[in-house]
N, C-alpha and C positions, 0 to 999 in steps of 0.2 A: 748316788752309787759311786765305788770308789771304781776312779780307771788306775789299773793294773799292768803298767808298758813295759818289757821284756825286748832286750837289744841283743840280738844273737848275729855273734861275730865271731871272724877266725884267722890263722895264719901257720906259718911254719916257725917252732921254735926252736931254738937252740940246743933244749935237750928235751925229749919225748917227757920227760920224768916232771918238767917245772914249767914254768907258766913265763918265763922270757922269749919274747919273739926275736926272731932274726933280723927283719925288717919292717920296723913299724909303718914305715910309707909302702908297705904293700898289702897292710890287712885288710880283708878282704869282708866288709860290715853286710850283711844277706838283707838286713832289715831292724825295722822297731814291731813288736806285736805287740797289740790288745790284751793277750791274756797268756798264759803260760801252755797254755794247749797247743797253742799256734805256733809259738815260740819253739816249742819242743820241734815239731811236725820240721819245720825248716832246720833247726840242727841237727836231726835226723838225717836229713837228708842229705845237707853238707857232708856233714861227718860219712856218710857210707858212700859218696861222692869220692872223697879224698881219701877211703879208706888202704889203699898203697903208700901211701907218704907217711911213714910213722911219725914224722914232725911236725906234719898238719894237724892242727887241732882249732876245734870249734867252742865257745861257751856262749853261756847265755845271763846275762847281765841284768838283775833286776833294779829296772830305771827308777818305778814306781816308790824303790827306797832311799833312794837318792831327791826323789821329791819330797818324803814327807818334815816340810817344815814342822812338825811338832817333834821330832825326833830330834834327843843333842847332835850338836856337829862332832865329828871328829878332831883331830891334832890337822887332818891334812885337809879338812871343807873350809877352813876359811881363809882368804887367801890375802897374803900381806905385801904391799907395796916398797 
């Protein structure tokens, strides 16, 4: 059976509208989940948590496609010395 691991993470960004954070050393990582159900449940939660801060924002990051070695790499997965 394949595991399925979901990293739901968050922070305040620079503008509500894009995905740059303010301060990377302060993001705020809730967890790694099992499965996408769970995943959700806790940035649910987050997100209505922080829902006052319009620059708070939560995502959820699927890990499990970052594992799968039979997929090609990207321009930016391998990394050059």
């Amino acid at each position: 059976m394949t595991q399925r691991l979901h990293l739901v993470f968050g922070g305040e960004l620079d503008d509500p509208a894009g995905t740059r954070f303010r301060d990377v050393g302060a993001i705020h990582v809730v967890g790694v989940f099992p499965d996408y159900a769970s995943a959700y449940r806790a940035w649910k939660a987050e997100a209505q948590r922080t829902v006052d801060n319009a620059h708070m924002r939560y995502f959820i990051a699927h890990l499990h496609r970052l594992l799968d070695e039979g997929a090609e790499a990207g321009p930016t997965a391998e990394v050059r010395a």
